[in-house]
N, C-alpha and C positions, 0 to 999 in steps of 0.2 A: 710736665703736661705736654700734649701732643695738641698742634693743630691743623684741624681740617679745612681748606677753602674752597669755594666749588662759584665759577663763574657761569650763571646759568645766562638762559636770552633775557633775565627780566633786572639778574641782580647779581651782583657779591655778597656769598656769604661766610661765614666763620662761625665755627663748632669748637670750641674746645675742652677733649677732655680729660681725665686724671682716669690712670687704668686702676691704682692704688685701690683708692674709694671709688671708684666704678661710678663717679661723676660726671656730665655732663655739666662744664664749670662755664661756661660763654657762650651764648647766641646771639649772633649780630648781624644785621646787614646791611649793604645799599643798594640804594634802590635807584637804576639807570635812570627812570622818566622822571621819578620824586626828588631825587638827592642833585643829579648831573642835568638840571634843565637846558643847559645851553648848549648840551647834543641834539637838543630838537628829536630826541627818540623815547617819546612817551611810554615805548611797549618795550623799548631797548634796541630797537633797529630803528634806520634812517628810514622814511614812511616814503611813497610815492617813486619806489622802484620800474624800471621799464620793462617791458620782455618779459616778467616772471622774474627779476635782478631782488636781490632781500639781502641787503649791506647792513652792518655797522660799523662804526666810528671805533677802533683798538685804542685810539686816544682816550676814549672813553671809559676802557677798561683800566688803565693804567691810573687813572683819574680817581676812578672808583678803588683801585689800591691807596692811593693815598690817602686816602677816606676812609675805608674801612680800618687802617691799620691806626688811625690818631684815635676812631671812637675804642678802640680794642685796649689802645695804651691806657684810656679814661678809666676803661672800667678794667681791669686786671694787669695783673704785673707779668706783665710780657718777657721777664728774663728768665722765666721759669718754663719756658716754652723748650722743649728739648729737640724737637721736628717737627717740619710745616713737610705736610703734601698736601694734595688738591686734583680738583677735578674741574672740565670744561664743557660748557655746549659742545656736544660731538658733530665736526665738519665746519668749521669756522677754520679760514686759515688766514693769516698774517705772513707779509711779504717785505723784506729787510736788505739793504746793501751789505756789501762789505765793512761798515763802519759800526756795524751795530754791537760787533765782540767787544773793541773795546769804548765804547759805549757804556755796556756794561760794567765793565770790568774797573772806569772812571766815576761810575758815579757818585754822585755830590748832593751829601745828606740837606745843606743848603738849600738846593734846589729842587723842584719836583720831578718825576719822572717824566713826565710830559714833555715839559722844557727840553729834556736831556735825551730823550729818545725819537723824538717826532722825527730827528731830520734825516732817520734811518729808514722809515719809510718807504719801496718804492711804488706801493701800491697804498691811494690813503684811506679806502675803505677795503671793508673784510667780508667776502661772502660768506654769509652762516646758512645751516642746515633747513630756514626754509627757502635759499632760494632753489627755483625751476628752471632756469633760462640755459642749462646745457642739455638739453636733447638728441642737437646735433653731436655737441661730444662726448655723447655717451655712446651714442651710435658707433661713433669713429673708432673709438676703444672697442668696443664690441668684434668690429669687423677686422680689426687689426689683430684680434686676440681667434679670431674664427668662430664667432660666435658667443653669446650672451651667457649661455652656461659655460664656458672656458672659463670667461671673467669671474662667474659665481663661484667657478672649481676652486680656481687661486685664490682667491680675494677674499671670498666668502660671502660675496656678494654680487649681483649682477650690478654692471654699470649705473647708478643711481645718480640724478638729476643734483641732490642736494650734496653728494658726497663730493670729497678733495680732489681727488683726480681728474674729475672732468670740470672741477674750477677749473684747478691750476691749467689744465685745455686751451680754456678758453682766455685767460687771462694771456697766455702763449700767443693766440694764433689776434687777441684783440691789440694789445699793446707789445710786439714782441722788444721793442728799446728796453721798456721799463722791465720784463723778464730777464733780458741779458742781464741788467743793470741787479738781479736782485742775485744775492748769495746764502741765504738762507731762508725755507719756507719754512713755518712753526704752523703749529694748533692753536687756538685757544688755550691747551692745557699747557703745553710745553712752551709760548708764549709766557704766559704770568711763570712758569715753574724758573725761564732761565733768567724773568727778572730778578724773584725771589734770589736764585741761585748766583747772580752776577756772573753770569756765564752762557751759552748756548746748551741747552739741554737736550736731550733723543726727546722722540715722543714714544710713548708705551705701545706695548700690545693693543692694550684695550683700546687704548683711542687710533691709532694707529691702522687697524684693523675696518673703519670705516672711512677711507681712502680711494678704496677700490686700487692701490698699489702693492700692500703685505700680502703678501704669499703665508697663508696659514698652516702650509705642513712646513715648511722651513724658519718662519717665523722675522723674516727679513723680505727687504724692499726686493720685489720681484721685477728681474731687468726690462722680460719683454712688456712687463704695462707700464712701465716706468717710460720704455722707448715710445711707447704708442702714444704719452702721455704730455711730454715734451722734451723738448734736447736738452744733456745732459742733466735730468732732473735728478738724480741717484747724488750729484756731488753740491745740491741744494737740501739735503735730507742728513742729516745723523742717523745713524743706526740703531733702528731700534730698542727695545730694552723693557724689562720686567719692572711693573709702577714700583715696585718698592726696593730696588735699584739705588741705594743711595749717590748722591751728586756733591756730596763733600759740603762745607759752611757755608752758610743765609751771605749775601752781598755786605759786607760793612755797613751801606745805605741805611737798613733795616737796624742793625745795630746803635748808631748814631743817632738816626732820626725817630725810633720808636722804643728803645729801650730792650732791645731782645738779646740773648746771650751772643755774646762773639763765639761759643761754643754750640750754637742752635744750627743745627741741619736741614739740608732737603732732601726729601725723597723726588721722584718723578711723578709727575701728575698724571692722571687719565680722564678718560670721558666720564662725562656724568653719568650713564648708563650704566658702565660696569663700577663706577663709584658708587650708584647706588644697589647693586649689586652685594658690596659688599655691607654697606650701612641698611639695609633689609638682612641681615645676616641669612645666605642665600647663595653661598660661594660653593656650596657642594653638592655634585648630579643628586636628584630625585627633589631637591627644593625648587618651588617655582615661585615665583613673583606675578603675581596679574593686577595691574593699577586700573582703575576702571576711570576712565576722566572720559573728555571729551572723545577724543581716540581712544580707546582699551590696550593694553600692551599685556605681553604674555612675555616677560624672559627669564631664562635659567642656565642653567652650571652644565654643561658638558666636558665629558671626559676625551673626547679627540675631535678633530677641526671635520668633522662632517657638517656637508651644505647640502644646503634645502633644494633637492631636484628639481622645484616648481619656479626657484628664483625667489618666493614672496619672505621666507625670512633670512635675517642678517646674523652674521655669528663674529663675532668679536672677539678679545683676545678677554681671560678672565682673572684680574688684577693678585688673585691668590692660586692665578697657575693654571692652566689649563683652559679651556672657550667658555662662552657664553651664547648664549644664542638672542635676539631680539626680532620678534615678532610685532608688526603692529594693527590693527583691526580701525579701519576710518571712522566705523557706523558705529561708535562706541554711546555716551551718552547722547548724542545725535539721535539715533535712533530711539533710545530709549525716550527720551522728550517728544520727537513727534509722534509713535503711537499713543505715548499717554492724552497730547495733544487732540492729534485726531479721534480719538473714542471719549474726546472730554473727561476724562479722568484724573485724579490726581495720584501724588508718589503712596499712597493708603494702598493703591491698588496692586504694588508692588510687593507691599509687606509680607513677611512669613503668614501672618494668620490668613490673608486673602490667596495665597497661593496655597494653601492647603486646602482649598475647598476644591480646585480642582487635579491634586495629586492623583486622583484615580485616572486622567487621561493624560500623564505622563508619556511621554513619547508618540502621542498617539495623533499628534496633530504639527505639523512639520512647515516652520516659515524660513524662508531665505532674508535674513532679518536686516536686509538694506535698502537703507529711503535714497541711497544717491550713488555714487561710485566709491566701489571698493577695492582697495589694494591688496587682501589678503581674503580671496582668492582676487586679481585684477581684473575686474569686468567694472562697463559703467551700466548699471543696477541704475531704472528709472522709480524702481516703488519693487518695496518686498512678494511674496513669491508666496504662496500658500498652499496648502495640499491638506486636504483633511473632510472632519463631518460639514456639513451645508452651516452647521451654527457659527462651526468657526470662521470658515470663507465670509460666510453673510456678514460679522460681527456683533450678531444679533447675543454673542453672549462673551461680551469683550473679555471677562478674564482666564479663556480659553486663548485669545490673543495675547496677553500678556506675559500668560507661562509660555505659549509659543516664541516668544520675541527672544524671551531670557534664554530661554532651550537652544534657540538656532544658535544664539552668539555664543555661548559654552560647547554645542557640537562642533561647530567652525573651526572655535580657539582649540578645541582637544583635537580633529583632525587636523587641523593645519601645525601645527605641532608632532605629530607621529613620526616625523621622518626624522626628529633628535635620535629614537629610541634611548627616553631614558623614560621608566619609569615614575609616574606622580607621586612623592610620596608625602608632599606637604605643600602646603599652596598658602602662601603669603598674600591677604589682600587689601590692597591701598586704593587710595584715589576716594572721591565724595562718597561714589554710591555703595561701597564694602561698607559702608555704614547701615544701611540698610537688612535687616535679615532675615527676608526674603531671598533678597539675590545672592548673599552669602550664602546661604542655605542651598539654594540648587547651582553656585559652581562646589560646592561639595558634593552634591549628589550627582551633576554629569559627570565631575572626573573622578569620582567614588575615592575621597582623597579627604582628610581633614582639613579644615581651612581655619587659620589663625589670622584675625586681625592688628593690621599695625598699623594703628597712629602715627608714624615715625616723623617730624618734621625733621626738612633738610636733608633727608636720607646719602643724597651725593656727599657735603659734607662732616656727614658724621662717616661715612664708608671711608672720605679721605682719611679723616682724626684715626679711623683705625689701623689706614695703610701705614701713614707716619708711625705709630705704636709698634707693626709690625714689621716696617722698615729697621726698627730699632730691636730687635728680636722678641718681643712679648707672642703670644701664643693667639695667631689671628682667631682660630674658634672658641679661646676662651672670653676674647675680648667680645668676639657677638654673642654670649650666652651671658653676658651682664648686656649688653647696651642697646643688643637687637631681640629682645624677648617682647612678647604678645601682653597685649593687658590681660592679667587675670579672669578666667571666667571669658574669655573670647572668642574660645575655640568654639568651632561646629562641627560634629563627625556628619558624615555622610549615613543617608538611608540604603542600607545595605540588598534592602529587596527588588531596590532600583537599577542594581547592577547590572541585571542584565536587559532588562528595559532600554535605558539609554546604549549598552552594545549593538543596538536590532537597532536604535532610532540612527546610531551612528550610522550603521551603510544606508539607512533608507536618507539620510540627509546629505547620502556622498552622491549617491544615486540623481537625488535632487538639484544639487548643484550641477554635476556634469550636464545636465540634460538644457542646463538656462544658462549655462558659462558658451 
């Protein structure tokens, strides 16, 4: 058996499955605020940050190892486990002295991690990916590098608030003792991977790659953002490495204290992103992923490390080989709640059979579909944007507004997207409102693209379960054509008559934008 573990902001969780019988044999997890009360992090972060500051407690996470891995022992026989990988909230980093190697390399089934690792420490909380509080040093990178698209060239990213680099910045320039003092910076992923591993592990491409420090045509730590970024940080970093990279036998720890094979392996961990990447079975160009939750997200498989000329999407490294791209859209379910909100309507009026009453005015009425500030395109948006007949402006015939709302978010996500140049050629849809099929329905027919439904829970750690499998040499697209397939009967094809309808609506809602951006 292989298993997956994926340490998100809310939980630890564990996937394991059997490629044999094409089983999913364990789901488990814990839960930060429910299981670990005495981190005082109900949501999984330390609450009442300053500045824009959004810390957790890595105690916490190790805590939640020990947890996870006793209920796992309970219910299944862990020595039949052959490789553990895993995945991390992308942009958490943890910061370690000199003693942390052999730390590892000592420890004592006896005891818990906690105990045995705290006093390596030299930073005791971890900023994760929503914190905001570097502005300033992102700036600083920016202007060190000549500019904000330089940084996007290399990186694949523009200098971003939540991302590693302009932590690690700031942690430099706020406590510079405790930085001399640290000698190795980890991830979230590579963090748990080198406990598991009893060892210091690289971090991956995928996670890797949201740093704002890997140089994505070389695929290694790039000197000059490294230099911009703080002194000597290059000899705080291990090199790089492809998630399924194996790292030799699990710590004895694991062995001893929970029953796993002294012959059980690690692969390298990645971010949850490109972890779930692969657990939406999604790892090759023309597949797309779009999770529609609070924020909407758009990401897929690219064939070579091109960046987004605008800055607003992220490209990552893509755990089965080659990039991925991440896109994110603020006004996601947001949006959609407060139109239905404001026209008093409920989610009926979303459904396929109410948007088929107004298919005849497809494209025909154009909203800029944001109630607040948006990140993709980056303007702060006070209230959305309308263009069209007097009915639709007025409201006086709300479910003219409602295909409008859906319409603008689907043209948005299909132009802001165009600068991958990969063709759509299958669109995976997750998150609450893919449930719905109405909205299924027209992101098939904006990106005139079938759209298949996936239920998938845990997606990061079932995409781990698979990397481990293919770490181990099993065949990574056969493993998603058993694990990552569509409920039956789920598929939507697109209305083919529409194709060029939304073409014409496309520039008339590029048109629109530029004119309000």
């Amino acid at each position: 058996m292989f298993l997956g573990l994926d340490s998100s902001t809310q939980s630890l969780t564990a996937v394991l499955i059997d490629p044999t019988s094409g089983v999913i044999c364990c789901q488990i997890s814990v839960n930060f605020g429910g299981d670990l009360p005495q981190y005082q992090s109900p949501s999984g972060f330390l609450p009442g940050g300053i500045a824009g500051e959004v810390h957790a407690n890595p105690l916490m996470w190790l805590d939640a190892l020990d947890l996870l891995f006793t209920r796992l022992a309970e219910q299944t026989d862990l020595s039949k486990v052959k490789v553990i990988a895993g995945s991390g909230q992308q942009h958490g980093s943890i910061y370690l002295d000199e003693t942390f190697e052999d730390r590892l390399a000592a420890l004592d089934a006896s005891d818990t991690l906690v105990n045995q690792l705290f006093p390596a420490l030299t930073r005791a909380t971890a900023p994760i990916w929503m914190d905001t509080s570097t502005a300033v040093e992102c700036a600083e990178i920016s202007a060190a590098l000549g500019g904000a698209g330089e940084v996007c060239r290399r990186s694949g990213s523009t200098a971003v608030e939540r991302f590693t680099g302009p932590q690690i910045r700031r942690f430099f320039k706020k406590d510079p003792n405790a930085y001399e003092r640290t000698a190795r910076i980890h991830l979230v992923s590579s963090f748990i991977a080198s406990v598991i591993a009893g060892k210091s592990v690289p971090i991956d491409f995928g996670d890797g790659a949201g740093m704002n420090l890997l140089n994505l045509a070389t695929q290694n730590w790039d000197a000059d953002l490294l230099a911009a970024t703080a002194p000597e940080l290059g000899e705080r970093l291990l090199p790089p490495a492809l998630a399924t990279t194996m790292q030799g036998l699990i710590s004895p720890y694991f062995v001893e204290k929970f029953g796993l094979s002294a012959g059980c392996r690690c692969a390298l961990f990645t971010g949850d992103n490109p972890a779930s990447l692969v657990g939406m079975g999604a790892t090759t160009p023309g597949n797309v992923v779009i999770s529609l939750g609070t924020s909407d997200t758009f990401f897929a498989a690219m064939p070579g490390p091109k960046t987004d000329p605008n800055g607003y999407g992220h490209v990552f490294g893509n755990p089965a080989g080659g990039y991925m791209s991440l896109i994110c859209f603020r006004n996601g379910s947001l949006a959609r709640e407060a139109l239905r909100d404001k026209l008093g309507l409920d989610w009926s009026a979303f459904d396929r059979e109410a948007l088929s009453t107004t298919v005849k005015f497809a494209g025909e009425n154009l909203m800029l579909p944001f109630f607040g500030p948006e990140i993709t395109p980056r303007h702060d948006f006070a209230a959305p944007v309308l263009k069209g007949s007097p009915s639709f402006e007025s409201g006086s015939d709300p479910a003219l507004q409602v295909r409008a709302l859906l319409e603008g978010q689907f043209l948005n996500m299909r132009l802001h997207s165009e600068w991958m140049e990969v063709k759509t050629e299958r669109i995976r849809l997750t998150g609450g409102a893919s449930k719905n099929e109405g909205i299924a329905q027209l992101v098939a027919d904006v990106f005139q693209a079938p759209v298949e439904r996936l239920d998938v829970s845990n997606s990061a750690a079932l995409g781990a379960a698979l990397i481990a499998a293919a770490a181990d040499g099993h065949d990574l697209p056969a493993l998603q054509q058993v694990f990552c397939q569509a409920s039956p009967g789920a598929a939507l094809l697109p209305n083919t008559l529409l194709a060029g309808i939304y073409q014409t609506a496309l520039g008339c809602f590029k048109t629109l934008l530029d004119s309000n951006c």
